[in-house]
Biopython code that builds the backbone (N, CA, C, O; Angstrom):
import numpy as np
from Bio.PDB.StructureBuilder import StructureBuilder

atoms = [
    (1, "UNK", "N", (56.048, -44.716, -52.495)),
    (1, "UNK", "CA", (55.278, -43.639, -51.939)),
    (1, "UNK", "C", (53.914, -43.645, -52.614)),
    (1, "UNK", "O", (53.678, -43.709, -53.821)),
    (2, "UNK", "N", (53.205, -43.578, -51.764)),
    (2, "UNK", "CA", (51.509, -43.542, -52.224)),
    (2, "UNK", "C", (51.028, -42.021, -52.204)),
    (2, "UNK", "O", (51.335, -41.366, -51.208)),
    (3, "UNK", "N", (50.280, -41.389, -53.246)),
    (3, "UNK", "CA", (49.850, -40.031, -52.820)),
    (3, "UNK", "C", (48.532, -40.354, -53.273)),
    (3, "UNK", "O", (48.113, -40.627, -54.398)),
    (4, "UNK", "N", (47.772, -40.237, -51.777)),
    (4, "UNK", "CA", (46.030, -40.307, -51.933)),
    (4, "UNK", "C", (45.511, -39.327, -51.187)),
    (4, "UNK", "O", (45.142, -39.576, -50.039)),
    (5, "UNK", "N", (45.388, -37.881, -51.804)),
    (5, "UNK", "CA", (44.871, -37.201, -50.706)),
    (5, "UNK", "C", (43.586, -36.519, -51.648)),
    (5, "UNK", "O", (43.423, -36.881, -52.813)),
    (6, "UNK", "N", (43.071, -35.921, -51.268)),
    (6, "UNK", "CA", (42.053, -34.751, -52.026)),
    (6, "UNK", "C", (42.121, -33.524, -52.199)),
    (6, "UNK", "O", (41.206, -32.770, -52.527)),
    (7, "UNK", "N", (43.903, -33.118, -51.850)),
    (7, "UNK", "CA", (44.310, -31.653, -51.998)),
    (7, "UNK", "C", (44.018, -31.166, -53.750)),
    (7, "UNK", "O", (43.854, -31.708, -54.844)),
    (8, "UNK", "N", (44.074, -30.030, -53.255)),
    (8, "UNK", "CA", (43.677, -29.511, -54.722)),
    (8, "UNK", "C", (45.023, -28.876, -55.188)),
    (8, "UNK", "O", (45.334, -28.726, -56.369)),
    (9, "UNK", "N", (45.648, -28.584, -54.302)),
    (9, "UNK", "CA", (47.576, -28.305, -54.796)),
    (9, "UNK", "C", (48.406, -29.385, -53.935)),
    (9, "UNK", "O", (48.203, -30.185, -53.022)),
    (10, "UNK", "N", (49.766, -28.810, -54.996)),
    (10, "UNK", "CA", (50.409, -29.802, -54.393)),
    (10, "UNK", "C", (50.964, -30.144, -53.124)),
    (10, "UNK", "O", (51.362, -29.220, -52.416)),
    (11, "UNK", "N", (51.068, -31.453, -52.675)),
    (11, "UNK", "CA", (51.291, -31.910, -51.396)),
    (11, "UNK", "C", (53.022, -32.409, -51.426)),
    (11, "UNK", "O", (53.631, -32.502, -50.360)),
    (12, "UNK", "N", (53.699, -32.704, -52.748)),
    (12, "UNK", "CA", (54.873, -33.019, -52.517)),
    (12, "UNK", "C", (55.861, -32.384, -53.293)),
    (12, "UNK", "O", (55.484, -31.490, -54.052)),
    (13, "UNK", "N", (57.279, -32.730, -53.238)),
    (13, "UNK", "CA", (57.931, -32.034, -53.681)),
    (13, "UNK", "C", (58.667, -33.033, -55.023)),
    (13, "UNK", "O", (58.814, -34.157, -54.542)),
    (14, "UNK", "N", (59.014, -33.025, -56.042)),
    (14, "UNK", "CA", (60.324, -34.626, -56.931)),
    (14, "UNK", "C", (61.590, -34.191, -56.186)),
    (14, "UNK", "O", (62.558, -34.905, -56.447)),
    (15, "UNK", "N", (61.774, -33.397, -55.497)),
    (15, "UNK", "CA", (63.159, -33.582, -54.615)),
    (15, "UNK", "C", (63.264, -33.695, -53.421)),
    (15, "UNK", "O", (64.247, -33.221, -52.852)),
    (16, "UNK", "N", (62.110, -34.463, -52.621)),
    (16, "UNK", "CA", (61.994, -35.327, -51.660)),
    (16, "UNK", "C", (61.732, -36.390, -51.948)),
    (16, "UNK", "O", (61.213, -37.011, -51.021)),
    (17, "UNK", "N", (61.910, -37.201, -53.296)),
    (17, "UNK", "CA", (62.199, -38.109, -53.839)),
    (17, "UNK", "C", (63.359, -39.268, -53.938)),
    (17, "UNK", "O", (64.011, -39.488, -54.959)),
    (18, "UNK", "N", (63.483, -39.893, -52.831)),
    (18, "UNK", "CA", (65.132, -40.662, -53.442)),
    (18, "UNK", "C", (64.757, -41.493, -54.618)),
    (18, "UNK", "O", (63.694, -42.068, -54.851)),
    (19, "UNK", "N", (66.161, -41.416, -55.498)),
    (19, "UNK", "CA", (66.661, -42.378, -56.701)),
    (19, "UNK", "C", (65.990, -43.536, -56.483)),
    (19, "UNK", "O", (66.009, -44.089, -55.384)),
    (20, "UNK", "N", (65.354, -43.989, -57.490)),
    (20, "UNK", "CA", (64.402, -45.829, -57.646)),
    (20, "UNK", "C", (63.526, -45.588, -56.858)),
    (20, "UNK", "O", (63.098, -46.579, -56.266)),
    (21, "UNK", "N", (62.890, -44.236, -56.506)),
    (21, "UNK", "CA", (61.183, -45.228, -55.825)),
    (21, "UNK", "C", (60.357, -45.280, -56.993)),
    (21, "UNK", "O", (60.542, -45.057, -58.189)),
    (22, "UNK", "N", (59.276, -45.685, -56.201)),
    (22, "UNK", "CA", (58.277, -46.081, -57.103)),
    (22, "UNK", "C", (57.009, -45.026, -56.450)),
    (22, "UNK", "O", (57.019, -44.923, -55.224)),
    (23, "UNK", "N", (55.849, -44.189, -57.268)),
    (23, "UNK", "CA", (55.097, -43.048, -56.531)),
    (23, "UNK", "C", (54.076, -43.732, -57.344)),
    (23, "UNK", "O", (54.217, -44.354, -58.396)),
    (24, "UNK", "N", (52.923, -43.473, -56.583)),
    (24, "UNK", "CA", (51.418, -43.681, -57.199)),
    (24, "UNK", "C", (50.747, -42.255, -56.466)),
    (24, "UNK", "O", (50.872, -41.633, -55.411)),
    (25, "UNK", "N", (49.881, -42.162, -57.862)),
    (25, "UNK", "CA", (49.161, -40.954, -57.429)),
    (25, "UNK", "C", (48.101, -41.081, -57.475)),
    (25, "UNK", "O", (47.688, -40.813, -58.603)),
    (26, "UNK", "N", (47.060, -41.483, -56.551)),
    (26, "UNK", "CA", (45.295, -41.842, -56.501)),
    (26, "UNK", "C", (44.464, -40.487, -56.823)),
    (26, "UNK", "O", (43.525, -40.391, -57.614)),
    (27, "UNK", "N", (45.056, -39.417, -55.986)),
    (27, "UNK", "CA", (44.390, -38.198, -55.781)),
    (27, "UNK", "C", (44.369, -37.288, -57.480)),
    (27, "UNK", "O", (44.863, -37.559, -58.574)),
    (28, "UNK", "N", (43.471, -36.058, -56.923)),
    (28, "UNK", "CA", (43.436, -35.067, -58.173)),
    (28, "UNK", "C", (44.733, -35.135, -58.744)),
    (28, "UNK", "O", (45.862, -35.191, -58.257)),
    (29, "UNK", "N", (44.060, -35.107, -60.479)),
    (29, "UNK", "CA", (45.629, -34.573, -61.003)),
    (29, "UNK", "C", (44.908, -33.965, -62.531)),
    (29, "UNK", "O", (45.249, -34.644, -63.500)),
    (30, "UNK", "N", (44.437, -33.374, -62.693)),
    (30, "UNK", "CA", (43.909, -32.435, -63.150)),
    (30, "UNK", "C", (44.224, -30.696, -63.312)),
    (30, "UNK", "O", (44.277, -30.039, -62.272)),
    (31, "UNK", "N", (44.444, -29.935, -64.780)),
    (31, "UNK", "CA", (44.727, -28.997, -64.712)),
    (31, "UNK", "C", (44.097, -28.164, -63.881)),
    (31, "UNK", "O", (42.869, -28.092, -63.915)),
    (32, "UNK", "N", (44.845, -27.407, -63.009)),
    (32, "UNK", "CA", (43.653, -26.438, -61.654)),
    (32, "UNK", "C", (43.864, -27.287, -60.328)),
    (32, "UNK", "O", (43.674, -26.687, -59.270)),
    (33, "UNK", "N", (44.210, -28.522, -60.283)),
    (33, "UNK", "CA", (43.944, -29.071, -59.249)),
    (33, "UNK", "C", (44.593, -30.294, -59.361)),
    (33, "UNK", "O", (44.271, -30.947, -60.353)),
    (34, "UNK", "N", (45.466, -30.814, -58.575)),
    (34, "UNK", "CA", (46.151, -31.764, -58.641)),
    (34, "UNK", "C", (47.345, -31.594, -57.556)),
    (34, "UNK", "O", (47.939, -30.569, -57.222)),
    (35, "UNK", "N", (47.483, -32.750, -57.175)),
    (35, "UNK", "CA", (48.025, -33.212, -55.547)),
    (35, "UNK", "C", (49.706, -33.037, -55.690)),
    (35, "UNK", "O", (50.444, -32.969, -54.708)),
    (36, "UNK", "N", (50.172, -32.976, -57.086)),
    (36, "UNK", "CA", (51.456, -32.778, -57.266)),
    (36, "UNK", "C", (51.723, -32.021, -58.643)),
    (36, "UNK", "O", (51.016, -31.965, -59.650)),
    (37, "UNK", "N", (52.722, -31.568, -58.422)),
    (37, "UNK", "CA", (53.030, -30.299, -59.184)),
    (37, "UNK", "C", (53.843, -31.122, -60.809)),
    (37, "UNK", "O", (54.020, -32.339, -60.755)),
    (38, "UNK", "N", (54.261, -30.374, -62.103)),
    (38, "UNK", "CA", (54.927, -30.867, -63.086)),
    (38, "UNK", "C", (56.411, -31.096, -62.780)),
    (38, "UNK", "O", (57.165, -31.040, -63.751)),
    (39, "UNK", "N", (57.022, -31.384, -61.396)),
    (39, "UNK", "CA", (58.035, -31.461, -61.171)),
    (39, "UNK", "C", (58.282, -32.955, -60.697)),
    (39, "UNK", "O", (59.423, -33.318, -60.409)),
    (40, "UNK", "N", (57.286, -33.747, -60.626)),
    (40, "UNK", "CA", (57.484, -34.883, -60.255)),
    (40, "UNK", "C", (57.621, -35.508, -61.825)),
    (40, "UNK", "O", (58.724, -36.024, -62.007)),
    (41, "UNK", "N", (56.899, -35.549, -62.751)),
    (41, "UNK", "CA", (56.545, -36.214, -64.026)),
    (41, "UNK", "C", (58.201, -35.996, -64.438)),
    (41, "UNK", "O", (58.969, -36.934, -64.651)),
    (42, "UNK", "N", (58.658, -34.201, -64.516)),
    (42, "UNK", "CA", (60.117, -34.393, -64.903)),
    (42, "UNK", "C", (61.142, -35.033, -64.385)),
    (42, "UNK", "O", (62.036, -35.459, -65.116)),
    (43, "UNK", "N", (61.166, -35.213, -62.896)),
    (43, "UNK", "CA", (61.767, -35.927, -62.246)),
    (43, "UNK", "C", (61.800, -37.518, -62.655)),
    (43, "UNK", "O", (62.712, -38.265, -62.303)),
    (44, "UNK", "N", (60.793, -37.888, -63.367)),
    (44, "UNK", "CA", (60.622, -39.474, -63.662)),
    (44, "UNK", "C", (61.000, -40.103, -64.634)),
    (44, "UNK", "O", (60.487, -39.739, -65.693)),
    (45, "UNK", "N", (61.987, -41.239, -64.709)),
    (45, "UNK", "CA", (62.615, -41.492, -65.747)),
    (45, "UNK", "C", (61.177, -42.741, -66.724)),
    (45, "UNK", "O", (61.208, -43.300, -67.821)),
    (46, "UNK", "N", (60.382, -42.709, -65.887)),
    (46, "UNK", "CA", (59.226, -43.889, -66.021)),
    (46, "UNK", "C", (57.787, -43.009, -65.819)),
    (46, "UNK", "O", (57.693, -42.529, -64.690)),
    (47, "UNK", "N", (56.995, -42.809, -66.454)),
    (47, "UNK", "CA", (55.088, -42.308, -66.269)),
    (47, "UNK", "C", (54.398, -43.304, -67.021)),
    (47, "UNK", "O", (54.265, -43.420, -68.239)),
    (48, "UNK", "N", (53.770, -44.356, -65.594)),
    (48, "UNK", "CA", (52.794, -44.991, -66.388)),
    (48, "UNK", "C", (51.206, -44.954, -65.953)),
    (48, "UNK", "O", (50.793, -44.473, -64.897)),
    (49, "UNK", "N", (50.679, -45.351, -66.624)),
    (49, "UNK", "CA", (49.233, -45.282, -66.091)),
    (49, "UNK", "C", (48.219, -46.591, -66.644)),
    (49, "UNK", "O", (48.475, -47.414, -67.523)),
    (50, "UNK", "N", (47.023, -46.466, -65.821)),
    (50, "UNK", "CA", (46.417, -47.893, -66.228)),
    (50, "UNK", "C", (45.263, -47.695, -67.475)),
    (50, "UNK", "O", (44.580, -48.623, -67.910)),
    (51, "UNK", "N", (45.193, -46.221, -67.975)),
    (51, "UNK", "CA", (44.756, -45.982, -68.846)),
    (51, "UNK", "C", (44.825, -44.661, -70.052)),
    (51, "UNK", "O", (44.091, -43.672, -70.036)),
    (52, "UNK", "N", (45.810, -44.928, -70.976)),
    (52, "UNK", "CA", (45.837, -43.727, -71.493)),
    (52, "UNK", "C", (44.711, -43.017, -72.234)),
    (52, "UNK", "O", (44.841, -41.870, -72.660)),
    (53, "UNK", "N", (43.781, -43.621, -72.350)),
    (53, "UNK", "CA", (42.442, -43.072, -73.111)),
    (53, "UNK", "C", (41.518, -42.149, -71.602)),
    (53, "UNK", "O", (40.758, -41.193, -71.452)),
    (54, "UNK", "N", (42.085, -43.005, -70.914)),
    (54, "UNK", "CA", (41.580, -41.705, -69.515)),
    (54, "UNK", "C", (41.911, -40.883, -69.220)),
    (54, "UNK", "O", (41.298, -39.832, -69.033)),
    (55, "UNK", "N", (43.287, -41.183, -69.053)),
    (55, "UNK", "CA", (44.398, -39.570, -69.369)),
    (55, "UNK", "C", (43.860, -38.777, -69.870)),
    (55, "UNK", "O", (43.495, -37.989, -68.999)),
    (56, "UNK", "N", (43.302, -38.199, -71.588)),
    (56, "UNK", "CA", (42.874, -37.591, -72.393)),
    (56, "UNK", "C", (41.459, -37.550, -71.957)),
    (56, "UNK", "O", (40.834, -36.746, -72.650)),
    (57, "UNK", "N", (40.695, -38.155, -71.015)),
    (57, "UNK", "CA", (39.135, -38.066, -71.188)),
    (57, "UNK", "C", (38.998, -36.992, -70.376)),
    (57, "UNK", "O", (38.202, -36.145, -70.781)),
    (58, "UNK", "N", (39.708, -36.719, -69.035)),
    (58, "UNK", "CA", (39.400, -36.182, -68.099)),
    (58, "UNK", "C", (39.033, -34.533, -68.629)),
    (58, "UNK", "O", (39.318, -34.025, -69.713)),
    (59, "UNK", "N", (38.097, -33.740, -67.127)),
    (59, "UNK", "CA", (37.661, -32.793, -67.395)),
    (59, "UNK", "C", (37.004, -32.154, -66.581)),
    (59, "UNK", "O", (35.847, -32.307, -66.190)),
    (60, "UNK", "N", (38.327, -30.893, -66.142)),
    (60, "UNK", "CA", (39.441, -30.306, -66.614)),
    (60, "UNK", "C", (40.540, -31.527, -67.324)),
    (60, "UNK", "O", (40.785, -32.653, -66.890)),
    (61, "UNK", "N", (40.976, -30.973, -68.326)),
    (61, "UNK", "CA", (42.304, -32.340, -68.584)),
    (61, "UNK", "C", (43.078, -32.638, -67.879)),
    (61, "UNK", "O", (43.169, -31.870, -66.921)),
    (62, "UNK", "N", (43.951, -33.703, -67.881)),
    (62, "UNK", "CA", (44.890, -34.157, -67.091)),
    (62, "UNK", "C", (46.132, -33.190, -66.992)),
    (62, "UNK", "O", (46.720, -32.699, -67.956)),
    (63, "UNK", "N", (46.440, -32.994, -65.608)),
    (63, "UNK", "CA", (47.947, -32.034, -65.690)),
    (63, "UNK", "C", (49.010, -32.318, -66.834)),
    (63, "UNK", "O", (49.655, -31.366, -67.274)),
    (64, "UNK", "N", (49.236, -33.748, -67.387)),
    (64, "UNK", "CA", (50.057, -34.090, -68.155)),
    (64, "UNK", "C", (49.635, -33.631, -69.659)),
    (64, "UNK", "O", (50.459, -33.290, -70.508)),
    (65, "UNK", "N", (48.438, -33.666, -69.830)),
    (65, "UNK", "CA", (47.977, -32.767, -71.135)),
    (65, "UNK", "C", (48.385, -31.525, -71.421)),
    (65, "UNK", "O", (48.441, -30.451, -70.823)),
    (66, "UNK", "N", (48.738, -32.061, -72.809)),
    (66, "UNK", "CA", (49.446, -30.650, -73.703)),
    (66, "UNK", "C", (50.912, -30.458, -73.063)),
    (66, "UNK", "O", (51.667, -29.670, -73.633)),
    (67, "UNK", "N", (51.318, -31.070, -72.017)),
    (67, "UNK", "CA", (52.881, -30.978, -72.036)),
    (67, "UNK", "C", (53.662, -32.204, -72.848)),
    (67, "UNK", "O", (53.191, -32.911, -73.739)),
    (68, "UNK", "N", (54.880, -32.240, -72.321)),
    (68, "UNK", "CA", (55.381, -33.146, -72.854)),
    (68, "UNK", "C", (55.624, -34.352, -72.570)),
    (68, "UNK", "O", (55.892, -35.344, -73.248)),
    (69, "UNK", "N", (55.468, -34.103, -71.205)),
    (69, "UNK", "CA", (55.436, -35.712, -70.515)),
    (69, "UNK", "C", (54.035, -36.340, -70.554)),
    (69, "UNK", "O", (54.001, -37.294, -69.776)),
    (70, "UNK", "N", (52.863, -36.142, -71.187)),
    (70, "UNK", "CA", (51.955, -36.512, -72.261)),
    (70, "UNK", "C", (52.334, -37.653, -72.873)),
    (70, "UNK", "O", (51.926, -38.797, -72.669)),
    (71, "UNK", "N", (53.196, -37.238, -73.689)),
    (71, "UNK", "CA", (53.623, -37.980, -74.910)),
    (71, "UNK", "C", (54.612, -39.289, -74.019)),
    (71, "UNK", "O", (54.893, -40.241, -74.747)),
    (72, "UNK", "N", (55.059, -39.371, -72.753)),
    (72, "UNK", "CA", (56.254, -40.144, -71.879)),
    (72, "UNK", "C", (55.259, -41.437, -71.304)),
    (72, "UNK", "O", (55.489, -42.506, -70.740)),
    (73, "UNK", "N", (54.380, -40.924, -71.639)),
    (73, "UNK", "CA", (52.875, -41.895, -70.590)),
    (73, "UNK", "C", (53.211, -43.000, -71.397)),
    (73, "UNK", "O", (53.567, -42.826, -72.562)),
    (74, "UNK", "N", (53.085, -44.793, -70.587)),
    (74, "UNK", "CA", (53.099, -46.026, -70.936)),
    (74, "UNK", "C", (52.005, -46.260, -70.486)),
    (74, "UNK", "O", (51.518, -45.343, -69.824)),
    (75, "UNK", "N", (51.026, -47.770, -70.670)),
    (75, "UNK", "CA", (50.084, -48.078, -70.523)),
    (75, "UNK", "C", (50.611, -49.321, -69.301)),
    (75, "UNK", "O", (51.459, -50.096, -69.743)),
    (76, "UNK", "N", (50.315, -49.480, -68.301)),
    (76, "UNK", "CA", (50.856, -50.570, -67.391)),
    (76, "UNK", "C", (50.727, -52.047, -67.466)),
    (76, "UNK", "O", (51.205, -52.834, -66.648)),
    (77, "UNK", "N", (49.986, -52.372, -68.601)),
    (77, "UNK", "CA", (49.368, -53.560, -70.035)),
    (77, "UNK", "C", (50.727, -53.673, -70.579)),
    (77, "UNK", "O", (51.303, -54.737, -70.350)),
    (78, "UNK", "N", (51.294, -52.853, -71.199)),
    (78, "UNK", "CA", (52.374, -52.480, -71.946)),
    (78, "UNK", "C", (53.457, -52.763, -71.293)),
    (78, "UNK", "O", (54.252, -53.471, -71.912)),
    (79, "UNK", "N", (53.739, -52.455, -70.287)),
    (79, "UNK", "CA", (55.133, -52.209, -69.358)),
    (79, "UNK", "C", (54.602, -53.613, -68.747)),
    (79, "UNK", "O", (55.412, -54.441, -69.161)),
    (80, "UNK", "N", (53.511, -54.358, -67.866)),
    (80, "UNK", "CA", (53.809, -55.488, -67.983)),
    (80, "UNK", "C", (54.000, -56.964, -68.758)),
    (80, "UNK", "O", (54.000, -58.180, -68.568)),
    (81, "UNK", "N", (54.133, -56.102, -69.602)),
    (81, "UNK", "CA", (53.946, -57.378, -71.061)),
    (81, "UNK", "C", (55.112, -57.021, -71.416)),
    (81, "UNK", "O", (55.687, -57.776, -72.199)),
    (82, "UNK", "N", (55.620, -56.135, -71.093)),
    (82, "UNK", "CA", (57.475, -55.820, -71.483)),
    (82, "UNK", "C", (57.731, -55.817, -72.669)),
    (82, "UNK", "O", (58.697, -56.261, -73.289)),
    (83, "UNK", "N", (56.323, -55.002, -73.158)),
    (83, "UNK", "CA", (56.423, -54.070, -74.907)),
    (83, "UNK", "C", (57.614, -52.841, -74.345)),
    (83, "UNK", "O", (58.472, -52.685, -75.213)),
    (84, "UNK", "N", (57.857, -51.909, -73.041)),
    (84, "UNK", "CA", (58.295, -51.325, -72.834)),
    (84, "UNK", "C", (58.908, -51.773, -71.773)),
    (84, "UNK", "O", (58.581, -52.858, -71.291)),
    (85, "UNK", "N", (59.980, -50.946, -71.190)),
    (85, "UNK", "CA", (61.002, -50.837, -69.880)),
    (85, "UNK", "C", (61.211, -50.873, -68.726)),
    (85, "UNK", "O", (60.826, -52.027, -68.538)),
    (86, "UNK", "N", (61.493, -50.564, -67.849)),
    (86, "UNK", "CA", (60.796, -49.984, -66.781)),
    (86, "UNK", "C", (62.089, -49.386, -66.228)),
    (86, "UNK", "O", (63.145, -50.008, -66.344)),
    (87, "UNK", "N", (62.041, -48.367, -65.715)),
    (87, "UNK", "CA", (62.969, -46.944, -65.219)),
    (87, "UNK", "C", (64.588, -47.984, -64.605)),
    (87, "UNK", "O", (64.668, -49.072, -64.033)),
    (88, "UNK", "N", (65.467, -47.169, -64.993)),
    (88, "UNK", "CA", (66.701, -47.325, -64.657)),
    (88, "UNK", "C", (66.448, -47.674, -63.094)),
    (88, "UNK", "O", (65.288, -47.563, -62.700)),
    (89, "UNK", "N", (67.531, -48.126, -62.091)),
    (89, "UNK", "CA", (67.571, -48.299, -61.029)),
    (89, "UNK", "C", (67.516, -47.331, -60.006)),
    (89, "UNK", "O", (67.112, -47.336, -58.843)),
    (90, "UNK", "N", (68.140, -46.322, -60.914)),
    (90, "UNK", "CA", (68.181, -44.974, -59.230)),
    (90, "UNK", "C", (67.083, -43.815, -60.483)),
    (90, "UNK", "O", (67.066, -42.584, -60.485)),
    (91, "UNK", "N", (66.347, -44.702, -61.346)),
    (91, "UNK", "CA", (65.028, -43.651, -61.673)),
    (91, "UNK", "C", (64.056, -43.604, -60.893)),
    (91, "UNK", "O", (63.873, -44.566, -60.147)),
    (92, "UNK", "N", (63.310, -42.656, -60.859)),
    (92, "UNK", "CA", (62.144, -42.370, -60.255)),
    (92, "UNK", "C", (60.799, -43.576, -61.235)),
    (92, "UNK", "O", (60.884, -43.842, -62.433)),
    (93, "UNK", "N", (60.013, -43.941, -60.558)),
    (93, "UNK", "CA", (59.029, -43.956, -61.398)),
    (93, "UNK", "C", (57.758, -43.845, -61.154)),
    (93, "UNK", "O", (57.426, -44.236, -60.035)),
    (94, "UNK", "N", (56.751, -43.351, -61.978)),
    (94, "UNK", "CA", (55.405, -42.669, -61.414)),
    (94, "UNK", "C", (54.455, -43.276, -61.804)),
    (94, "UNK", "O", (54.172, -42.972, -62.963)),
    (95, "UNK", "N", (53.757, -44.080, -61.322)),
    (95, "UNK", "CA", (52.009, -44.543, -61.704)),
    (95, "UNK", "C", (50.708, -43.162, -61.319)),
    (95, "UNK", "O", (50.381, -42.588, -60.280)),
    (96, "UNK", "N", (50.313, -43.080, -62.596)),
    (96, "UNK", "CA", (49.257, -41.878, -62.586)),
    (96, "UNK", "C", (47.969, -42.711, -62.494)),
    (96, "UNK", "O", (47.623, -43.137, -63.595)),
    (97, "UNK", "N", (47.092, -43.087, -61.377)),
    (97, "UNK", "CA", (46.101, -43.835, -61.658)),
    (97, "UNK", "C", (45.068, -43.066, -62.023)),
    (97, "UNK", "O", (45.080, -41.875, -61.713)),
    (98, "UNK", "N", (44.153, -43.539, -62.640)),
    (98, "UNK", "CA", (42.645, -43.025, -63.408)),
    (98, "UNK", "C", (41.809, -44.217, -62.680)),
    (98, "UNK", "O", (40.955, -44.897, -63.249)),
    (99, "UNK", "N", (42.063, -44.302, -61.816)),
    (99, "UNK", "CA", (41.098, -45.255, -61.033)),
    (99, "UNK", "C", (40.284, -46.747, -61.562)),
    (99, "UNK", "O", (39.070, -46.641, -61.737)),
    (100, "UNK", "N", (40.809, -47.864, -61.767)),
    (100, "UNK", "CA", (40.230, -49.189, -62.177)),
    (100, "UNK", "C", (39.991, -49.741, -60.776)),
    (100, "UNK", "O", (40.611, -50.789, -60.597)),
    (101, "UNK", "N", (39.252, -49.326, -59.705)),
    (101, "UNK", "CA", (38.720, -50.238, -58.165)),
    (101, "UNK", "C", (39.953, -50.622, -57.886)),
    (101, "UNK", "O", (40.038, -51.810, -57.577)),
    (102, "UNK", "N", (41.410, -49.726, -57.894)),
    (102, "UNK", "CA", (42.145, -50.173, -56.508)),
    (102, "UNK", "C", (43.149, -51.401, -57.384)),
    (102, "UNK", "O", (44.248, -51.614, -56.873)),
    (103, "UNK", "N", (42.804, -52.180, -58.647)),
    (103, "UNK", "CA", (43.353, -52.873, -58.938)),
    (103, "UNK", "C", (45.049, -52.799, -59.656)),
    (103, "UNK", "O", (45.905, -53.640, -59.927)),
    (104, "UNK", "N", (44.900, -50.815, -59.800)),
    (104, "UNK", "CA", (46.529, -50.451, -60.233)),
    (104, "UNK", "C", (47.237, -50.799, -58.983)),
    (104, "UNK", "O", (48.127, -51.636, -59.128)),
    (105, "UNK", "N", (47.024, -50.297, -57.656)),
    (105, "UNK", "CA", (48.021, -50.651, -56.644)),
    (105, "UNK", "C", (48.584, -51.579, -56.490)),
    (105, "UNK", "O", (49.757, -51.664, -56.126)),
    (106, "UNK", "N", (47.411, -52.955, -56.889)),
    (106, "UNK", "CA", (47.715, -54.212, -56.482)),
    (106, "UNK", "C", (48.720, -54.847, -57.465)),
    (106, "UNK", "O", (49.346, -55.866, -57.171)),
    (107, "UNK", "N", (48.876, -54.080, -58.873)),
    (107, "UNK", "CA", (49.344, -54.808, -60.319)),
    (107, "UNK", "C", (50.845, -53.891, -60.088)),
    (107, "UNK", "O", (51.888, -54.396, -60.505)),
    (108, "UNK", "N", (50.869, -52.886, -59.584)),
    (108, "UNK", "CA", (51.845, -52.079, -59.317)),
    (108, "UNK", "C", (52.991, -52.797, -58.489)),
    (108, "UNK", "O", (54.150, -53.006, -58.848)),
    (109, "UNK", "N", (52.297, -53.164, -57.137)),
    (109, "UNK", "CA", (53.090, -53.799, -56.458)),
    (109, "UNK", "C", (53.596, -55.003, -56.935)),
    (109, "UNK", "O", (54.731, -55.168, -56.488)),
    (110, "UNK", "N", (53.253, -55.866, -57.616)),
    (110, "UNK", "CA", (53.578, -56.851, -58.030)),
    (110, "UNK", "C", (54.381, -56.464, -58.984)),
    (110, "UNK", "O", (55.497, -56.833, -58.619)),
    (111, "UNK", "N", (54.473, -55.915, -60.037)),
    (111, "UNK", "CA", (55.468, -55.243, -60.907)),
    (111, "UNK", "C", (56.810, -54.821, -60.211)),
    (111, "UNK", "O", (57.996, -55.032, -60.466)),
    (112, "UNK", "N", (56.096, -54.094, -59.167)),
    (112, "UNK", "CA", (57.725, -53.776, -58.584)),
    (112, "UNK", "C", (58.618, -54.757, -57.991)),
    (112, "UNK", "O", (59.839, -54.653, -58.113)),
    (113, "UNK", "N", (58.016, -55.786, -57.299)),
    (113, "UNK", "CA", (58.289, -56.595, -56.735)),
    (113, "UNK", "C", (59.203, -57.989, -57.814)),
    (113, "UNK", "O", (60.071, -58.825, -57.561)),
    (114, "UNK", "N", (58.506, -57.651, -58.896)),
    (114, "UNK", "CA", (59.018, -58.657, -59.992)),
    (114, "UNK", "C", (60.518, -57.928, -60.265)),
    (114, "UNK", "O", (61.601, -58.507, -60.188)),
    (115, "UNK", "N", (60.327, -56.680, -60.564)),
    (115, "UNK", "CA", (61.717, -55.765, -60.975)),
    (115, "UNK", "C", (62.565, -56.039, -59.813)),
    (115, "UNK", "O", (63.765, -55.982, -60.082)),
    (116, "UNK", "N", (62.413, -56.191, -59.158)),
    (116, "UNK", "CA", (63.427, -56.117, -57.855)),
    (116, "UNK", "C", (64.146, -57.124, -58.078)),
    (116, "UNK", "O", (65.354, -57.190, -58.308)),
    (117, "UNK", "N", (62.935, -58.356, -57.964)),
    (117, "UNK", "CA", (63.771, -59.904, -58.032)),
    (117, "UNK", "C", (64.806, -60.290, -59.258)),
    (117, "UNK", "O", (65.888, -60.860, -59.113)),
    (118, "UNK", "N", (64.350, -59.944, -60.228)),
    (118, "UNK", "CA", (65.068, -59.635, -61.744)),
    (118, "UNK", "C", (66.324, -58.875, -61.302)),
    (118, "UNK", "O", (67.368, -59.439, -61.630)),
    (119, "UNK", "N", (66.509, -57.318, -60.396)),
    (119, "UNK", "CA", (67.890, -56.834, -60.524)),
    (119, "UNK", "C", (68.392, -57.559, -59.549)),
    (119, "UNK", "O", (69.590, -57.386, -59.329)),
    (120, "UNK", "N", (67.788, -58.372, -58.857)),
    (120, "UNK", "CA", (69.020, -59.436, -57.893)),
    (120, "UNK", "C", (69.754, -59.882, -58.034)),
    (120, "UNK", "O", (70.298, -60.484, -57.109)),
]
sb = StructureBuilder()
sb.init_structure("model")
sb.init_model(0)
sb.init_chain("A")
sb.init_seg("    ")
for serial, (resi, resn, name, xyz) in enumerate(atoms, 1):
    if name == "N":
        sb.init_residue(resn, " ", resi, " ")
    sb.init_atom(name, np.array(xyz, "f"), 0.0, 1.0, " ", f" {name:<3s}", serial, name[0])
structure = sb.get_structure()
């Protein structure tokens, strides 16, 4: 599931979520404004992003600031270099992009696509 919109609240629900997808979020996600609510991040057994120093730059801060799924954020450097994991099979997992030109979607898909072939 792709979420690219420019809503300023949220547009989805983590329990219209089935077990093992994979969600990218292009749009706002910013305290005040952001396309999905703190119910998706809990829902996710996986939050990664293509930059955690962006995470923290933003401003208003990032919805994930100052909670706890803050601290859950992987770097997608990290998770493809398989310093870290990547979500159980019927986990959710969430890419928070901070925007690098479109190139998280493309590194995303390929990631997933690698995980797949691996649980074959």
């Amino acid at each position: 599931m792709i979420l690219a919109t420019n809503s300023p609240t949220p547009v989805v629900e983590a329990a219209w979520i089935r077990p093992g997808a994979y969600v990218t979020t292009l749009g706002p996600k910013q305290q005040g404004r952001a396309e999905f609510s703190l119910d998706l991040p809990e829902a996710a057994s996986l939050l990664v992003t293509d930059s955690l120093d962006q995470i923290g730059a933003y401003d208003p801060p990032n919805l994930l600031v100052g909670t706890s799924h803050e601290n859950r954020l992987v770097s997608l450097g990290a998770l493809r270099a398989s310093e870290v994991y990547s979500a159980a099979p019927d986990g959710i997992s969430v890419f928070f992009s901070v925007g690098l030109a479109g190139t998280e979607a493309f590194l995303l898909d390929r990631l997933a696509a690698q995980i797949k072939a691996e649980r074959q």
